[in-house]
N, C-alpha and C positions, 0 to 999 in steps of 0.2 A: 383496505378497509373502506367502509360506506362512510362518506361525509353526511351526517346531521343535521349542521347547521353551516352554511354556507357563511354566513357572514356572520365572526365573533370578535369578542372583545378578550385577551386576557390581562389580568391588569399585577405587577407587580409590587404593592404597597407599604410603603415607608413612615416614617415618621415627616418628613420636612420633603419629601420627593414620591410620587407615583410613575412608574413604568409604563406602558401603554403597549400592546401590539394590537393590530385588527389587520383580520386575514379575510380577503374577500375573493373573489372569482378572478380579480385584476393582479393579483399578488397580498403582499403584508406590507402594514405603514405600522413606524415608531414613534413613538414621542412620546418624551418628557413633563408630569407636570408637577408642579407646586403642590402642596396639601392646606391651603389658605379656601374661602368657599369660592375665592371666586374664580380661582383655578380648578378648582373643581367644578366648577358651573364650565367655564370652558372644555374640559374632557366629557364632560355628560355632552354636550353639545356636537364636538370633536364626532363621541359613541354614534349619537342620533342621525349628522350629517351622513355618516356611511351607511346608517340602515342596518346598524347590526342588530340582531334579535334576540345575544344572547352573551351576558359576561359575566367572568368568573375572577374570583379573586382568591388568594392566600388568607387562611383567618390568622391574620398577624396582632397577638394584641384587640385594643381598640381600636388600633388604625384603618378597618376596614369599616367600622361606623357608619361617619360620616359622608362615605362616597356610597354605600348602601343605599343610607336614608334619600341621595338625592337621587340615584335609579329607582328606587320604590316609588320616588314621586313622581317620575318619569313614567312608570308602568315598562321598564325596562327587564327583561326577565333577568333579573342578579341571580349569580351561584358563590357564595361561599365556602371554600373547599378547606377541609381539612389538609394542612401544610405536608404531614405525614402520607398521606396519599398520593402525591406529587413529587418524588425527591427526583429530582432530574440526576442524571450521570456524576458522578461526583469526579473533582477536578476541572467541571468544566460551565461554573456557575459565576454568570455575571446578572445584572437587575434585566438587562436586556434580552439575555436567553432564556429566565426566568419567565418572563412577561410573552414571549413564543411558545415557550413548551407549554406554560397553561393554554394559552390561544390554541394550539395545534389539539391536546388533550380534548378540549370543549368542541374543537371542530366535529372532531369522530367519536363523539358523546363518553368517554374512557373517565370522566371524573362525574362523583356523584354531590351533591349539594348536602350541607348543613341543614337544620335544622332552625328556621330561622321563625321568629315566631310575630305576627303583626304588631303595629306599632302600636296598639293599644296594648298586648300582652307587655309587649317591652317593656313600656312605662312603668308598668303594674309590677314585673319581675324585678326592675330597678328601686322602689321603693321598697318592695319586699325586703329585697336583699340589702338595701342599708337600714333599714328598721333593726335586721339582725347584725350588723356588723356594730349597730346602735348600743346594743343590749349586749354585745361582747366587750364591748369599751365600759358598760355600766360594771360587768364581773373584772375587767383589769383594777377599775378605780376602786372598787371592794378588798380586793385583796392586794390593795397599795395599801388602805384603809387599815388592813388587818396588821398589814407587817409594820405601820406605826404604831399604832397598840402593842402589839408583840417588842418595840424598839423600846417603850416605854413600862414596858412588863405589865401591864391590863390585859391580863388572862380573860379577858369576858367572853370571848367564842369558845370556852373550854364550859363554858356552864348553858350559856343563849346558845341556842343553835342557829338565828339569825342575829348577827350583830346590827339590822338597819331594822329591826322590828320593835314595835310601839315604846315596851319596855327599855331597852337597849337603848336605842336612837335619844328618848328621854333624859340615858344618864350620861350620854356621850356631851349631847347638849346643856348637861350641867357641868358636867366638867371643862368643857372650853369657858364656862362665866366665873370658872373660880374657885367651884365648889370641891373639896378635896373631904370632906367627913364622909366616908364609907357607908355607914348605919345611913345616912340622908340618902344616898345615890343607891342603896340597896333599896328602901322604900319607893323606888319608881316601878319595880318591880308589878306586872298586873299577872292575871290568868295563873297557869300553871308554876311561872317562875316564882310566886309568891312562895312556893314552899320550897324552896332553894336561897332564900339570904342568907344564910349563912356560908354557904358558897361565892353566894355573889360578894360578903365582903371581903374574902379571902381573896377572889379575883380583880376589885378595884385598888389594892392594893399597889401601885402603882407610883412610876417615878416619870411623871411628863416633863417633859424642858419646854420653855416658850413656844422652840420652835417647832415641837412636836402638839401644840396645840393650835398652834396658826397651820399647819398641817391639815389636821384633822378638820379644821372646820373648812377649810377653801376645800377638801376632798368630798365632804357633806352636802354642800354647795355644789359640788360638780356633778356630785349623784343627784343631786336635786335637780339639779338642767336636766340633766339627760331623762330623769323620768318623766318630764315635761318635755322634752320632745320626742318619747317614745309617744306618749298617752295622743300628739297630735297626727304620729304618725300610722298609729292605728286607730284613729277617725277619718285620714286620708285613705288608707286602706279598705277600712270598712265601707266605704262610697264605690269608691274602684270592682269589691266586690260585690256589689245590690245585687247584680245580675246573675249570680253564680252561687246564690245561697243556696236552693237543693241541692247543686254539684258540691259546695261544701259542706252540708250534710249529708250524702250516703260515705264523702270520705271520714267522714268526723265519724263517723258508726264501727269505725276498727276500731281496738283495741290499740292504745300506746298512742292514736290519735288525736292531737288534741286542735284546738280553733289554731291556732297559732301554727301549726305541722302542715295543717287542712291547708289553709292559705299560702304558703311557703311552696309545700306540691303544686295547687293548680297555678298557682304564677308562673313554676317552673314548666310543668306540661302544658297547658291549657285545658280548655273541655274537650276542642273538639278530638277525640280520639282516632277520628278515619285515616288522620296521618301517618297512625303506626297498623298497622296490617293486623297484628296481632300481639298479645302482653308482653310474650316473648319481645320483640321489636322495641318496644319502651324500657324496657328492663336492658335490653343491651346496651340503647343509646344511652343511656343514664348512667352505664358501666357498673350494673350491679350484677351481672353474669359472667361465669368463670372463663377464662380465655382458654385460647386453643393453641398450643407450642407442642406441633407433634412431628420427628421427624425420622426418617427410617422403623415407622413403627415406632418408635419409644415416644414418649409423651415426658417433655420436659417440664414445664410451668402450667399451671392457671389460673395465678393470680389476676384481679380485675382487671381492666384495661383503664385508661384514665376516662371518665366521663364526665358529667353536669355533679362539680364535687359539691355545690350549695343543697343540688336536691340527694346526694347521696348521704350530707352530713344529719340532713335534716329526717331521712330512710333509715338512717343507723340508731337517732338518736330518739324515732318513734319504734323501731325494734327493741332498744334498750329500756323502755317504757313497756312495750308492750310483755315483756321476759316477765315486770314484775303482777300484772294484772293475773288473779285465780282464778283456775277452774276454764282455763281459753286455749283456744287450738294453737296459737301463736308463742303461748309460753309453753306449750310442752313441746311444739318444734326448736324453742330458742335449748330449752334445756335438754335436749335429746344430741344435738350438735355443739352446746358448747361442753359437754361431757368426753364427747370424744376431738371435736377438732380446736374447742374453745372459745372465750366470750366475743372476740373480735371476727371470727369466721362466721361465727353463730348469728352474731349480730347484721351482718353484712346478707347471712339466708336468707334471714326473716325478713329484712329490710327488701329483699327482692323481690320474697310472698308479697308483701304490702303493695310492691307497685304494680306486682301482676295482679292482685286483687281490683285495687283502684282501675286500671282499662279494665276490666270485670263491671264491676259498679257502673262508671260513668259508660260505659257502653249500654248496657241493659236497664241503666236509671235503676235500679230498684239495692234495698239496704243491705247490706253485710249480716250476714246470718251465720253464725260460730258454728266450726264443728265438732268444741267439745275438748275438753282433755285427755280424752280417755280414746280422742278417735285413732292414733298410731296402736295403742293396744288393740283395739276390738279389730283391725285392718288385721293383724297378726296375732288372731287371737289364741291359735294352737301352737305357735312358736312361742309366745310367752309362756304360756301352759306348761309345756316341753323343757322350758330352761330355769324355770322356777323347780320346777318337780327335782329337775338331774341337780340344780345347787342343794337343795334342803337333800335329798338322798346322800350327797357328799358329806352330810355334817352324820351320816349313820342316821336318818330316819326313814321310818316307813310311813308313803304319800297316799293318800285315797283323793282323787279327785273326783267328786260330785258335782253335777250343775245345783243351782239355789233353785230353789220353788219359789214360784209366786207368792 
């Protein structure tokens, strides 16, 4: 095989230990380092001394981080390999043959690199992504919230549909001061819930113990942080993305798309699209296309492959949005497939349409233009014809089909 790169690095990386080979013209050197920076400052060093052009690591975890960020600073060319793409011979794996095989692998170019996105996107995907782990913690403490209620038998999310809503939250707060008269705590009631007290006082009805009220308020309290440090973490957000408001409005232009999906996407992909060749390409990496397990001719599996599951949860769960929008191309594909393969298949199509759209959109800048509910029928529009006629003819009628006049 042709050698590529004459002089590499492959690096075997741990938690409290890094592996090292570098193979050059002269033979391979090993060594051991530390994962502290300033062993790591001596391996980046170690790299540079020999002149090597090109290193590659296991994406282990987080472990592979921190020796990343200081070759990026180095302007060292890093490769982050998927671990799956490298299983060396099995029976015959120690950290040091580990740290050869990828060196050797990189030498004769046989491993392809990650997806690695600049250190400006990083930052931006790292906030994202705990903004939303932020607001998953807010729905645990909700429904801690509920199942003290429920402990205490306060039915009030059987009448409220939001229990932290103006109403609600009002009577919640008079009830931790003491206040136990039902008819008083039904009058907080505003808007709609007005014409339901009499439900509401059948649901305050209720048997709290001390310590289901010292409960309820330190849980009220906690939703309260936390909504105060979402509300700061999307004003951090919103700064991060000044630069990308068109890009976040042609995606905010789908259906089931909202600011909140918008920004969650381009964290995860970026703008610049030239990385992925074609939508296809972004859609695979992201593991929203059906895999390939086919062997002697038969065809075993295709379910997804594992991919970027933050931007798949957030593709599934703007498909799931977009099913219930009327009269859109996006819900009549969700319900055409979840009819026959189901909501969770269906969900995962559309979610796939969405991100082949999106490299659409940010490729050609211009907005998302619907094609209609109606566009699967009119595509086939003599096989509906056909299958409608042959059902009604089964029930014993006779069919005339006419086109409509203008």
């Amino acid at each position: 095989m042709e050698i590529l790169h004459e002089r590499c690095c492959g690096l075997d990386v741990h938690k409290k230990s890094i592996t090292a080979c570098i193979i050059t013209p002269k033979g391979k050197e090993i060594r051991t380092f530390g994962t502290m920076t300033r062993n790591l400052i001596e391996l980046v060093d170690w790299v540079k001394s020999n002149r090597c052009s090109h290193v590659a690591m296991e994406s282990t975890g987080d472990y592979w981080k921190p020796v990343y960020n200081l070759l990026e600073q180095e302007d060292l060319q890093s490769m982050v390999v998927n671990a799956q793409h490298i299983k060396a011979v099995p029976g015959r794996k120690t950290d040091i043959k580990d740290a050869e095989w990828i060196a050797r692998l990189l030498r004769y170019g046989l491993v392809q690199g990650s997806f690695i996105p600049n250190r400006e996107q990083r930052e931006l995907r790292e906030v994202v992504r705990y903004r939303r782990s932020i607001i998953e913690e807010r729905t645990r403490e909700v429904n801690r919230l509920q199942k003290v209620l429920e402990g205490g038998n306060i039915k009030l999310s059987s009448v409220a549909s939001n229990i932290l809503g103006v109403s609600a939250r009002n009577m919640l707060e008079a009830i931790i001061k003491g206040e136990n008269d039902i008819t008083i705590l039904a009058d907080f009631a505003q808007k709609k819930l007005k014409h339901k007290k009499e439900e509401l006082k059948l649901a305050l009805e209720g048997r709290l113990g001390d310590h289901q009220l010292q409960m309820i308020e330190k849980q009220l309290a906690h939703i309260d942080y936390i909504n105060g440090l979402i509300s700061e973490l999307d004003e951090e957000i919103e700064k991060r993305m000044a630069p990308f408001i068109k890009d976040l409005d042609l995606i905010d232009s789908i259906p089931g798309v909202g600011k909140r999906t918008a920004e969650q996407i381009l964290a995860e992909i970026g703008t610049d699209m030239s990385r992925f060749p074609t939508p296809g390409h972004l859609c695979s990496w992201a593991g929203m296309t059906p895999g390939h397990d086919e062997s002697a001719g038969k065809k075993k599996s295709s379910k997804t492959r594992k991919g970027n599951k933050k931007l798949r949860s957030a593709l599934t769960e703007a498909a799931k949005a977009a099913s219930r929008k009327k009269n859109t191309y996006l819900s009549a594909q969700y319900h055409r497939i979840a009819a026959r393969r189901g909501k969770n298949k269906a969900a995962v199509a559309v979610g796939h349409t969405i991100l082949y759209l999106i490299h659409i959109l940010l490729t050609r800048k211009q907005e998302y233009v619907d094609l209609g509910f109606n566009y699967f029928d009119e595509r086939k529009k003599e096989i509906v014809i056909k299958n409608s006629v042959k059902r009604l003819e089964s029930l014993g009628l006779v069919v005339t089909v006419q086109e409509q006049t203008a």
